[in-house]
Each structure stands twice: as C-alpha cells, then as structure tokens.
N, C-alpha and C positions, 0 to 999 in steps of 0.2 A: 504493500500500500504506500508507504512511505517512500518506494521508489518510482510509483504513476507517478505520486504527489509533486517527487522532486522535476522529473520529466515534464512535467504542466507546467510547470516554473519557469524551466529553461525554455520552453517553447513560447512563453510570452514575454520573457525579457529580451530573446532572440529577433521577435517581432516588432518589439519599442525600438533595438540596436538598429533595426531595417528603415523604421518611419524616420531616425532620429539622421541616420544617415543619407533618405535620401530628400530630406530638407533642408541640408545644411546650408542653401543656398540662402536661406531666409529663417537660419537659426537663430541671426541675431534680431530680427524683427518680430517678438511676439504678444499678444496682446494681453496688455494687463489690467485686471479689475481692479480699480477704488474706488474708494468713497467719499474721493473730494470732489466739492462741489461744482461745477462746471466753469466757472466762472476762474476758478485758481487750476484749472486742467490747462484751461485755455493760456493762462500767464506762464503755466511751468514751458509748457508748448513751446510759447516766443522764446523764453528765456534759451532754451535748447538749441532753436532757430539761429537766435544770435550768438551765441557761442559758436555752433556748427559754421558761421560764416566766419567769424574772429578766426579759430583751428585751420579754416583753409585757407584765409589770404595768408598766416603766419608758416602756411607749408605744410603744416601738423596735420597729417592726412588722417592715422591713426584715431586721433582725437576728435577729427571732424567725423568720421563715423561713428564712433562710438556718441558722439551728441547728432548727429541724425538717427543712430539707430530709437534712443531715448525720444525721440520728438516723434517719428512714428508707432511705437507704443501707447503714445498721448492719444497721437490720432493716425490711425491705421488708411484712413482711405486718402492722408496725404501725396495725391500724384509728382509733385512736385518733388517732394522727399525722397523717393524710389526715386526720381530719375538723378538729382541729387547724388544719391548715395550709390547710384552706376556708376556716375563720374567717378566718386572715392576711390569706389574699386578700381578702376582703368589706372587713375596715380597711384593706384598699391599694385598696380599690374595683374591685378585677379580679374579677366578678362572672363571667364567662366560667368562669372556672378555678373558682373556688367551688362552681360547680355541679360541676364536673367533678370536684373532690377527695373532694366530700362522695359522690358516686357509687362512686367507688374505694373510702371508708370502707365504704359499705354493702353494694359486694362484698364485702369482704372479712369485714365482721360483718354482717348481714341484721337482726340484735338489738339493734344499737346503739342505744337509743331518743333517745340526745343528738344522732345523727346525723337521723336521721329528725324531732327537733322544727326543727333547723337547716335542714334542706330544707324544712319545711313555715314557717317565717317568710318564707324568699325567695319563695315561692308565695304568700303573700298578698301579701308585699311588694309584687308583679307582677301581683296581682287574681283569681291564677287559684285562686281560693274551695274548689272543690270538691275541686283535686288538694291543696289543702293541709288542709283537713278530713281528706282518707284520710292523707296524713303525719302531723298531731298524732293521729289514733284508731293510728295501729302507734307514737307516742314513747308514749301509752298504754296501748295495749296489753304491751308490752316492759318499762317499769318501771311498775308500779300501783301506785305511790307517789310519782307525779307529779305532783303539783297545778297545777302550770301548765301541762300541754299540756292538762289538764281543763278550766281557765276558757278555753284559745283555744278549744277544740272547742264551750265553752258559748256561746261569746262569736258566733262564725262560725253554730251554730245560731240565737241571735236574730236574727242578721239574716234567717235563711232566716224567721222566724215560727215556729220550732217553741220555744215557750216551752215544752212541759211540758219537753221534753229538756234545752231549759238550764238550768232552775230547776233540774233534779237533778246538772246536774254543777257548777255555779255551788256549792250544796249539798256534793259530795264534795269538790270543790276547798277548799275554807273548812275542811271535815272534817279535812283530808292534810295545809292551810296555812294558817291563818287570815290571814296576812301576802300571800297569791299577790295578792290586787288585786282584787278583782272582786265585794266588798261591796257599792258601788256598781252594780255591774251586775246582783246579782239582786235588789235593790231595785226596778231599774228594770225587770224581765223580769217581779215577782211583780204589779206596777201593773199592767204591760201586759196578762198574763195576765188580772189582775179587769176591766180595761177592756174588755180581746175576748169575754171571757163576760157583762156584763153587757148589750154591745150584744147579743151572741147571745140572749138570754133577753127582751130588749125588740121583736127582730124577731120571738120565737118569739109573743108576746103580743099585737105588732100583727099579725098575720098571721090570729086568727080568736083569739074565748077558748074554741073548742073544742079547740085545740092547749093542750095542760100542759103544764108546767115540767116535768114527766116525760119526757113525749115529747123536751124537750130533752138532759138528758142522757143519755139513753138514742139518741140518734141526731144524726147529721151533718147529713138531707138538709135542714134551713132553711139552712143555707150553700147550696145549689146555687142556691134562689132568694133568695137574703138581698137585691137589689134591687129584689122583687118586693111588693107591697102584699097579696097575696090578693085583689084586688078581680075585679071579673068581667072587666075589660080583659086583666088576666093570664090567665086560663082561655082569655080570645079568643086570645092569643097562642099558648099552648103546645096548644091543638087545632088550631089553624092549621097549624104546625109537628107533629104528626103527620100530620094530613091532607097534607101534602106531604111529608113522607120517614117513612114508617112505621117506618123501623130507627132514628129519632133516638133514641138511650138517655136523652139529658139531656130531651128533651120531655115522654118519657114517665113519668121519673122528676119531674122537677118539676109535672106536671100531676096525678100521684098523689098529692105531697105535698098541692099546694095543693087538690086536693079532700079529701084525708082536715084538712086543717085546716078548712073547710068543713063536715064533718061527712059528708060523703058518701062513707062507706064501702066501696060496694059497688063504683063506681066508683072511687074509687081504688086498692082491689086489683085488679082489670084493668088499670089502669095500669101500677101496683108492680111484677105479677108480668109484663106485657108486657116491662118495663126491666126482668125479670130472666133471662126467656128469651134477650135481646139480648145481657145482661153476665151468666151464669152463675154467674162467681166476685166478682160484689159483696156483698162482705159489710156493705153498708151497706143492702143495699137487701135484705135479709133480717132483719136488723132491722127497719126501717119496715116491712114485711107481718108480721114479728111484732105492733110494737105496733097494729097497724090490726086485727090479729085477735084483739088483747088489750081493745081499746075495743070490738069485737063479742059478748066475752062469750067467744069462745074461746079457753079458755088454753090445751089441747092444742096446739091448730094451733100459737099464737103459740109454746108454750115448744120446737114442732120447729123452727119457725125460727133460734129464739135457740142451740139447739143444733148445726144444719147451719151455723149462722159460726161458731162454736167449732168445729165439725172443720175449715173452711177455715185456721181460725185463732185457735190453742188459746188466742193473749193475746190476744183482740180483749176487751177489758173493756168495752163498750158491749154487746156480748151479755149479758156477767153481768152486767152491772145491771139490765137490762133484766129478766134470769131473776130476781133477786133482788128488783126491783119487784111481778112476778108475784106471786111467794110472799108479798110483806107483802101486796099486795090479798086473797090468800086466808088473810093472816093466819098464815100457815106462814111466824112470824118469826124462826123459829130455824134453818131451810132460806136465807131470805134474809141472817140475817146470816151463812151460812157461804160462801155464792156472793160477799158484796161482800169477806171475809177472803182471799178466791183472790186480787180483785184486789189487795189491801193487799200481797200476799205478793209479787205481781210488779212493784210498786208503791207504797210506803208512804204517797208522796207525793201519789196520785192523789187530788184534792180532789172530783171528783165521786162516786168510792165511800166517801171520808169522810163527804160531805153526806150521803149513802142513809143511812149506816149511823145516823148520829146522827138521822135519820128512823124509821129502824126502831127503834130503843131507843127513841126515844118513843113510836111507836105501839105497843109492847109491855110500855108501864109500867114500864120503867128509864128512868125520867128523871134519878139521880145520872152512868148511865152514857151517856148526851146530853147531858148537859152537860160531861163532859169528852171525850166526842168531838168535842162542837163547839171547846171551847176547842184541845186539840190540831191540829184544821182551821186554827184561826186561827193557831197559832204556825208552821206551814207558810204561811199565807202569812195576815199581816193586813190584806188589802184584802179579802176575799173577803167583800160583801155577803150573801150567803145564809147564811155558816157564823153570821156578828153577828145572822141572823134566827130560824136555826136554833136557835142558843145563847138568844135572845130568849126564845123560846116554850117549853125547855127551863125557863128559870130561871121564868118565868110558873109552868107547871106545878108547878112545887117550892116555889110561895109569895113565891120572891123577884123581888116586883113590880117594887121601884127599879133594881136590875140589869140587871129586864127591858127596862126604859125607858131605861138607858143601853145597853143594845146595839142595840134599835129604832134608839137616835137616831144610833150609829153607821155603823147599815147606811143608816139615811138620808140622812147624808152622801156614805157615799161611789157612792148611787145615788138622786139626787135628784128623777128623774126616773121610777123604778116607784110608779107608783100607787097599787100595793094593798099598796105598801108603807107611804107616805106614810099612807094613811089609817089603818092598825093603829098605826103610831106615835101617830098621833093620839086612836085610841081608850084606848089605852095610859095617854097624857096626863088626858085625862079620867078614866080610873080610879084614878089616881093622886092628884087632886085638883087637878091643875097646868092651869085652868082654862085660862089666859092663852095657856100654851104650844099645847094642844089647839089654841085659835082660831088661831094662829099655822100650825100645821102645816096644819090646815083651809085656811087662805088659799095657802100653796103648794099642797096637792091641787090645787085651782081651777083653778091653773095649768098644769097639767099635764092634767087631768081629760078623760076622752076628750070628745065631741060630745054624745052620749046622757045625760050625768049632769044629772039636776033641780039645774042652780048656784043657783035658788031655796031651793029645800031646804035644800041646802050654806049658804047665806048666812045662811040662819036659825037653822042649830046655830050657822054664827061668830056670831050677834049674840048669840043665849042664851048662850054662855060668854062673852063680855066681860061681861057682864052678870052672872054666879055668879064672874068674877074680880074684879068691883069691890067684890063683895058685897051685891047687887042681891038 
C-alpha cells in the first residue's frame, strides 16, 4: 500500500516538474491575490513602472525586469509590459522569451503597432524577409504616422526589386520624418529605378526599330525575353518550343512579342491570343494584343482590350496609358490626358504617366504646361533620362534653345549609350552654334552607332565642324 501511495506521489510531482517547466517562459509573471484596495494596487503599479524605466535608461536590464515583472503581477492584462519586458529579454539576449512576451503583448493588444515593429526587427534579424514585411505593413498599418516601419517596408521592398513601391514609401517616410534615415536609400532606389528602365528601353530598341518606346511603356512583355536579340535564332527557339508542348504560355507569349517586334503582325496575334487562351487572366498579354491591334490601325479592337484588363484590374495603369496613347494618336488629347490623371490619382509618382502626359501637352500645343510637367517628373526622380529629353524638346518648342541643350546634354549623361539620343544632342549642338561640341558628340554616336550607319558620312559632318569651329 504504502508503495501505490509512494508511486501516486511521484507521479504528480513528476506532472507539476512538466507544467512548471514548460512555462518557464512566463514563470516570472504570475498572478497574485490581495487585498489592497484598488486605488494603492494602482500606485504600487506606477511606482514599479517608474522604477522599471529608471533600471533601463541606467542599463540595469536585470533590475528592469524584475520591476516589470512586479508591475505585471499588479496588473496582468498590461500589453504594454509584455512587450516591455520582450525588449528586456532581447538586452539579456534571451531571444526565446522575447519572442514569447512580444506574442503575449499582441494577444492581449492585436493594435499595438510598437509591438508588431519589434516582432518584425527579430524577423529580419533571423532572415525570415517576408514574415517581417507582413509585421512592419500591421506596425503601419496601426499607427500611420510611423515613418520608420515605412522606410523598413521600403527598405525590404528594394531588395525584392520593387523600386516603384519603395521610392513611394522611402517618399512618405521623409514626408512623416525627414530624420527616419533612408535619404540615402531612395537616392539609391530612384538610380536604380532610371538604370532598370533605361536598360528596358535599350532592349526594347535592340530588339527591332519597329518596337517604340511606346510599346514600352505601355507593356511588360520585353522583360519575358529581355535575353533575347530578336534575331531569327530566337524565333528558331520559341517555334521549336511550341512545336513541342503547345500549352507553353511563355513560348507562345515570347514568340508573339518577338514577331510583333519584327513587324509581323498577323502572326503575332495568333501567338498573343494563343498565350491568352492558355492564361485567361493575363492582363499583360491583353495589353500586347491591344497594342498589336493599335499598330494595325485598329483602335476598336485595341481600346476593348485595354478595357477587358481594367475590369481584370481596375489599377493596372499600363492599360491607361496604353488607352490614353490611343487617344493622342487620334489626337483626342483631352480624353488622353484624363485617362493618364486616373493614373496620377492612384499614383502621383508614377513616372511613366508623367512622361505621356508631358507628351501629350506637347502634342497638343501646351508647351508652358510640358514643361513643367516634365520638370515636376524630374523633381520625383532626377535620373530619369526621358523626363531631361522630354523637358528638352518642351523648352526647344518654347524658343528656349540653351536650356534645351543643357537638358539634351543631361539626359546624355546619364544615358550615354541611346543613340538617337546622342545624335539630337548633337544636332542640338550645331544649332546652337557650338561647333566643337557637335563634332565631339558626333564622335561618341560613332561609338555606339549601330552596324548599318554610313560612319563615312558621320566622319565627314565630324570633319566639317572642326572645320566651322576653327573658323575655316
């Protein structure tokens, strides 16, 4: 008898040994009964409070939890306290717990956004990217007057490559803090930004010159083959690749591009719409059959496409430009700049409905109002080559020739390698009178100059302007 008795014993101290160890996460937080009166619970509370603050600016990490732990005791539904006493743990390096306090805070407040940035730091801390992007987007969503869970969320989107979304919170953040830090980082997001569209606009131009600069910003698909030359080894590739799995969407999408860059129409909408029977809901690839049906001459067709991705997807802004390109071809510039105002409206920042727009006011005989749309373009981001070309031809138009030459020779810089850039800089130059310079820019085209160009030719403008610069 006396040895069931002992056995019963051991088997419930055995079971206390279990609960007691696996709470230890919150052994020092337990709730205690008395019987003083509310009123002196509440004062012992503070008193604990400001201690626990004294203990941590003097460093005393030890002592600040142990008067957090006492102020939670007073009052256990303390959210604040638990997130508090996470932090403690993290300066004692008890990272285990930390996680575990900061979780208790967030039961108990769901709102707390100080808690949720503090979860979302140890998440990166530990690499895991994406659960701490959804922690800093709820410490901003809960106070929206956070400017620094705005620059982490900007900060964590550059690295994903979505520079327009960091440029705009990078943007709010500065707006909410000019001091949050991260000056530097959309300096460095608005480069990168002009750098990935400038390569985009030089594949779109090596790929065939029957592809525009239209077709680029009104559509994605040269990213699908941005590896791609357009030459006919490619077309061998991507028929190949149908002829062997006819459901390839990306086959059938890339070989539609690379033929409508081509010029080949007819076949490329067989393609397009083939890649669109396969993927239904591409609203990319309803675009590209718009504008393949907009370079056919049909704007109907084109403008139901531009319209069926706007019901897919009422912000796709590549459809309205697309719709709002339409309209300046037909010259309906007062329809186009209301389509590129939608995007501005869900977007301010978006620099390819800036560019249209400062396009359309020039082809519509407001050149004062293209010229400060392009300038505004540029105060949103001053790397952007097109808005310095835009603005260019703007001030050309309005008489102001020398202006015009310093913005040419700006977008020249920072894209030294577009051609038909180089050369307008240069004719630029010569209407200006600045002989020297012309032969100067002349000898960089050269450089650059595709296979096809008469370098004879070219050689002979450079020699006749050294020649009217020496005063020959």
């Amino acid at each position: 008898m006396f040895s069931r008795k002992f056995n019963i014993y051991l088997f419930v101290i055995t079971l206390f040994i279990v609960f007691f160890i696996t709470n230890t996460a919150f052994a020092q937080v337990t709730l205690v009964e008395t019987n003083e009166p509310p009123s002196q619970i509440e004062e012992l509370f503070e008193q604990q409070k400001i201690l626990a603050d004294k203990f941590w600016q003097a460093g005393d990490f030890l002592a600040t939890e142990k008067a957090l732990t006492r102020a939670l005791e007073l009052k256990p539904d303390w959210a604040a306290g638990y997130r508090q006493l996470a932090i403690t743990k993290k300066a004692l390096g008890n990272l285990s717990q930390t996680k575990q306090f900061l979780l208790k805070a967030l039961e108990i407040d769901p709102t707390d956004s100080v808690s949720h940035f503090s979860q979302a730091i140890i998440l990166k801390e530990e690499g895991k990217l994406d659960e701490a992007l959804n922690a800093f987007r709820a410490a901003a969503k809960f106070d929206t007057q956070d400017a620094f869970a705005r620059a982490e969320i900007g900060k964590l989107l550059e690295q994903k490559g979505e520079m327009d979304k960091a440029i705009r919170l990078f943007r709010k953040a500065l707006e909410l803090n000019p001091t949050c830090g991260v000056v530097e980082n959309l300096s460095a997001a608005l480069r990168s930004k002009a750098e990935i569209e400038r390569n985009y606009y030089s594949r779109v131009k090596r790929l065939a010159p029957y592809f525009t600069e239209e077709d680029a910003v009104g559509s994605v698909s040269v990213n699908v083959i941005s590896k791609d030359t357009g030459d006919e080894a490619s077309l061998v590739v991507y028929q190949t690749r149908v002829k062997a799995n006819s459901n390839d969407v990306f086959a059938h999408y890339a070989l539609g591009t690379l033929l409508k860059a081509r010029g080949n129409l007819k076949d490329a909408l067989t393609s397009l719409r083939e890649a669109l029977r396969l993927d239904p809901s591409n609203i990319d690839l309803f675009n590209d059959i718009g504008l393949t049906l907009q370079k056919q001459g049909d704007f109907t067709g084109a403008l139901l496409e531009y319209k069926t991705a706007l019901e897919i997807d009422p912000e796709d802004y590549k459809a309205r430009i697309n719709i709002a390109n339409l309209f300046r071809q037909q010259q309906n510039f007062e329809m186009a700049q209301k389509e590129l105002q939608l995007v501005l409206k869900l977007d301010p920042t978006n620099a390819l409905a800036r560019q249209n727009l400062a396009r359309t006011l020039l082809a519509s005989g407001q050149v004062n109002q293209a010229i400060e749309e392009s300038k505004l373009l540029l105060k949103f981001n001053p790397y952007d080559s097109i808005a310095h070309t835009t603005l260019a031809t703007s001030l050309a138009q309005a008489g102001d020739l020398q202006a015009s030459v310093i913005s040419l020779e700006k977008a020249s810089d920072l894209d030294p390698n577009d051609t038909e850039l180089i050369l307008n800089y240069a004719a630029a130059l010569q209407k200006e009178g600045r002989f020297a310079d012309a032969a100067d820019a002349l000898t960089r085209y050269l450089d650059i100059a595709p296979e096809e160009v008469d370098r004879v030719e070219v050689k002979q403008k450079i020699s006749k302007l050294r020649q009217w610069a020496s005063g020959w």
